[in-house]
Structure formats: structure tokens, C-alpha cells
BALOBA-1460 file (C-alpha; in Angstrom, 3 decimals):
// residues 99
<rec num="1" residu="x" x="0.000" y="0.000" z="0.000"/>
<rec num="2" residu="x" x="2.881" y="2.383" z="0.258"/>
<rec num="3" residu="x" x="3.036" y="2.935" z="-3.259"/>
<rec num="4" residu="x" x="-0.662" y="4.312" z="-3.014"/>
<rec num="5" residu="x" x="0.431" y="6.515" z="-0.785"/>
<rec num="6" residu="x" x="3.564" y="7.872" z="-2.560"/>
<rec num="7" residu="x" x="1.191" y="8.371" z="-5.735"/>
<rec num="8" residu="x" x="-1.408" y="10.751" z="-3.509"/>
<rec num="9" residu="x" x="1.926" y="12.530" z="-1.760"/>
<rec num="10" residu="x" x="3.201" y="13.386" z="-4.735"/>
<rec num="11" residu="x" x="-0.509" y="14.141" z="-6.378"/>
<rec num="12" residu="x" x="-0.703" y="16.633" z="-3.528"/>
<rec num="13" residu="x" x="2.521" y="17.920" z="-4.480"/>
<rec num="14" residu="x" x="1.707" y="19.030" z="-8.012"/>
<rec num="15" residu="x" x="-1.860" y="20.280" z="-7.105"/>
<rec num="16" residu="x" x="0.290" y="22.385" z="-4.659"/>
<rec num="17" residu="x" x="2.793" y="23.742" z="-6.878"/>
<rec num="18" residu="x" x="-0.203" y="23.971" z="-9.893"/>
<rec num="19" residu="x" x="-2.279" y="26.248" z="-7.170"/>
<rec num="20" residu="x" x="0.870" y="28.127" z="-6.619"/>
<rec num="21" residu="x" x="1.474" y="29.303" z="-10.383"/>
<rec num="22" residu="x" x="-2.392" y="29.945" z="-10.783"/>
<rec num="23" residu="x" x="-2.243" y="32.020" z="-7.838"/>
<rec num="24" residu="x" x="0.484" y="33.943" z="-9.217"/>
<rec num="25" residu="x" x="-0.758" y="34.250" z="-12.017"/>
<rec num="26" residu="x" x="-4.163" y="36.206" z="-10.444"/>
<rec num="27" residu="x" x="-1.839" y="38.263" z="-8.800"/>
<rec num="28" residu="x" x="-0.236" y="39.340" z="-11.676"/>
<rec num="29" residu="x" x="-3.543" y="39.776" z="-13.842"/>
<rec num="30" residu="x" x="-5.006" y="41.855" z="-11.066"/>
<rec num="31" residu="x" x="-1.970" y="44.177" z="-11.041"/>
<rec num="32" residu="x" x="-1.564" y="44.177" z="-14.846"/>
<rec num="33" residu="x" x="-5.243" y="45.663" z="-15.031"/>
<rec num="34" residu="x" x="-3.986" y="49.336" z="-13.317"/>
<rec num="35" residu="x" x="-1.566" y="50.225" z="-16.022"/>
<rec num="36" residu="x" x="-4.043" y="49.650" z="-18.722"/>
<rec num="37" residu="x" x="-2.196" y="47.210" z="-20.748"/>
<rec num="38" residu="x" x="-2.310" y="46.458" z="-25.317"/>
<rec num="39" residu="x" x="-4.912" y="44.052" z="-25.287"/>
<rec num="40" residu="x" x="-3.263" y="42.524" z="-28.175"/>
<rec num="41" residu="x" x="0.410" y="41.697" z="-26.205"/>
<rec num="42" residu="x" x="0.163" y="38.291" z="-26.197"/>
<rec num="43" residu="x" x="1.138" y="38.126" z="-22.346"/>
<rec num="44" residu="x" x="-1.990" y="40.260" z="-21.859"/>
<rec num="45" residu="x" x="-4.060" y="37.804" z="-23.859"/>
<rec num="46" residu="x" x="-2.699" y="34.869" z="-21.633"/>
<rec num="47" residu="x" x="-3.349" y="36.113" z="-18.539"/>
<rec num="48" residu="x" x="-7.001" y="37.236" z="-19.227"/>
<rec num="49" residu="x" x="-7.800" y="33.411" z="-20.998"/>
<rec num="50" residu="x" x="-6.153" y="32.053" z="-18.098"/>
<rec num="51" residu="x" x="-7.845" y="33.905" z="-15.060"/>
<rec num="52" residu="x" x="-11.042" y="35.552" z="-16.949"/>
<rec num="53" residu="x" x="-13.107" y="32.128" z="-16.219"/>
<rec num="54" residu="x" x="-12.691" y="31.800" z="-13.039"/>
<rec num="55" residu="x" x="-13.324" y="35.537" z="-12.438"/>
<rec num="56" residu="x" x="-16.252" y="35.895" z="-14.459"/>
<rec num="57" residu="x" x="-17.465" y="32.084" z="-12.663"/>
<rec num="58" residu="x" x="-17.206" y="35.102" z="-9.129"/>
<rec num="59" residu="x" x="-18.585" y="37.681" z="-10.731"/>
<rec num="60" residu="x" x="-21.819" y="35.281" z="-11.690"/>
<rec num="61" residu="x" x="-22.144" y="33.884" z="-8.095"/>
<rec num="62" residu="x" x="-21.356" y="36.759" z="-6.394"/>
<rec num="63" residu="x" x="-23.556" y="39.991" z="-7.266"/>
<rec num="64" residu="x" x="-21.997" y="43.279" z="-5.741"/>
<rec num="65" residu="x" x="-23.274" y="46.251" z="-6.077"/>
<rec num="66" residu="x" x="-21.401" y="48.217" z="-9.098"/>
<rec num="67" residu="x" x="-18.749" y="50.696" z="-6.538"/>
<rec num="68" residu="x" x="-16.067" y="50.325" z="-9.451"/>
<rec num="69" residu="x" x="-13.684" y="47.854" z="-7.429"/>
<rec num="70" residu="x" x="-13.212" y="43.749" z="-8.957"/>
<rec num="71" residu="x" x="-12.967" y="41.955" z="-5.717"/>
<rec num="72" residu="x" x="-13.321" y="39.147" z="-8.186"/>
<rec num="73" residu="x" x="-9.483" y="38.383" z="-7.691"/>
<rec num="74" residu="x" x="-9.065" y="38.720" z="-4.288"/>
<rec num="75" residu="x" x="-12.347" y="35.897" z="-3.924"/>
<rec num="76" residu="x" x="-10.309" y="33.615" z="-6.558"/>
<rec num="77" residu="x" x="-6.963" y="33.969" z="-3.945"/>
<rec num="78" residu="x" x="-9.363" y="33.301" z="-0.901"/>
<rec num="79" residu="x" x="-10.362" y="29.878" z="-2.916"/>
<rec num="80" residu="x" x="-6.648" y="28.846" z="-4.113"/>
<rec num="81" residu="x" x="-5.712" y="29.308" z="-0.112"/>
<rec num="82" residu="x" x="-8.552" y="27.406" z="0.721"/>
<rec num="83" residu="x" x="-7.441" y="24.791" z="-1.031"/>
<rec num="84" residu="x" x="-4.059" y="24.637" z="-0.346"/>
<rec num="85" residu="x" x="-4.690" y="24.485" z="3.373"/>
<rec num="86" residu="x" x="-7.477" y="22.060" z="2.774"/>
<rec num="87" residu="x" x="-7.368" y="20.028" z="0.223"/>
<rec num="88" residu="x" x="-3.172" y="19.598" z="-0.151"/>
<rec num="89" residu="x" x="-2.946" y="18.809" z="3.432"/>
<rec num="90" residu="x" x="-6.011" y="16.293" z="3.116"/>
<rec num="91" residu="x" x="-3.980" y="14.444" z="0.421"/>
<rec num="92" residu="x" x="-1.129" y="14.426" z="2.634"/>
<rec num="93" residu="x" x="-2.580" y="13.132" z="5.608"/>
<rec num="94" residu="x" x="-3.958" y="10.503" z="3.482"/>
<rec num="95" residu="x" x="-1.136" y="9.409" z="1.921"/>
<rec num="96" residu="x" x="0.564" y="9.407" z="5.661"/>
<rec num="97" residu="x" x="-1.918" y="6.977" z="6.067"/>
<rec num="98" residu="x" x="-0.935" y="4.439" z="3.805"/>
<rec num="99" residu="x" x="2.529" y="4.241" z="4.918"/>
């Protein structure tokens, strides 16, 4: 059974380092949005196919009034936390578990 667990320890690892880039990544798309960036700068279309989904997805679920601040982002970093202190450490624990 240890090699079940090695296989969910190191699953855990990659979701971990995977959340990691995508959070830096909404960090980086939030800040990019205050200098008013070429929409056509293929960095600039990256970022906004990568993080627009899951913003919009906040935006849907989450109706604030219109005060002309996107917490959108900030809701998205909440979630990535969330699930690196939930769901990583789950896996972990799990594949302690097994060994």
C-alpha cells in the first residue's frame, strides 16, 4: 500500500505547486489591469484566458453592487488558499496513512 500513498503525496505535491502558479498568475492579472495594458500583447491575452473564467465564474455567483472595485481576484486567492490548506494537506494526511 505504500506505493498508493507515494502516488497521492506526490498528487498533492503538483496540485500544490499547480495552485501556486495559478495564484500567481491572479496576482499578476489583477496588477496588470492598473496600467491599462495592449490588449493585443500576447502576455496580456494569456493572462485574461487564463484567469477571466474563473473571475467571471465570481462575478456570476457573487452579485456586488457596481462601486467600481473587482474583488473578483481577491475571492479567486481566498479559494486557491482554501485549497491549499485544505485540500493539499487532506492528500497528505492521506497518503501518511498508507505508509
Amino acid at each position: 500500500m505504500f506505493i498508493f500513498g507515494n502516488l497521492i503525496s506526490a498528487l498533492a505535491g503538483v496540485l500544490d505547486i499547480i495552485l501556486t502558479i495559478y495564484m500567481w498568475i491572479v496576482i499578476i492579472s489583477a496588477l496588470i489591469t492598473w496600467v491599462n495594458p495592449d490588449p493585443y500583447n500576447p502576455i496580456v491575452r494569456f493572462l485574461y484566458s487564463v484567469t477571466e473564467p474563473a473571475f467571471s465564474f465570481v462575478r456570476r455567483k457573487l452579485p456586488l453592487p457596481p462601486m467600481g472595485i473587482d474583488v473578483s481576484p481577491i475571492v479567486v486567492l481566498l479559494a486557491i488558499v482554501f485549497l491549499q490548506q485544505f485540500l493539499v494537506r487532506t492528500l497528505q494526511q492521506i497518503a501518511l496513512s498508507f505508509q
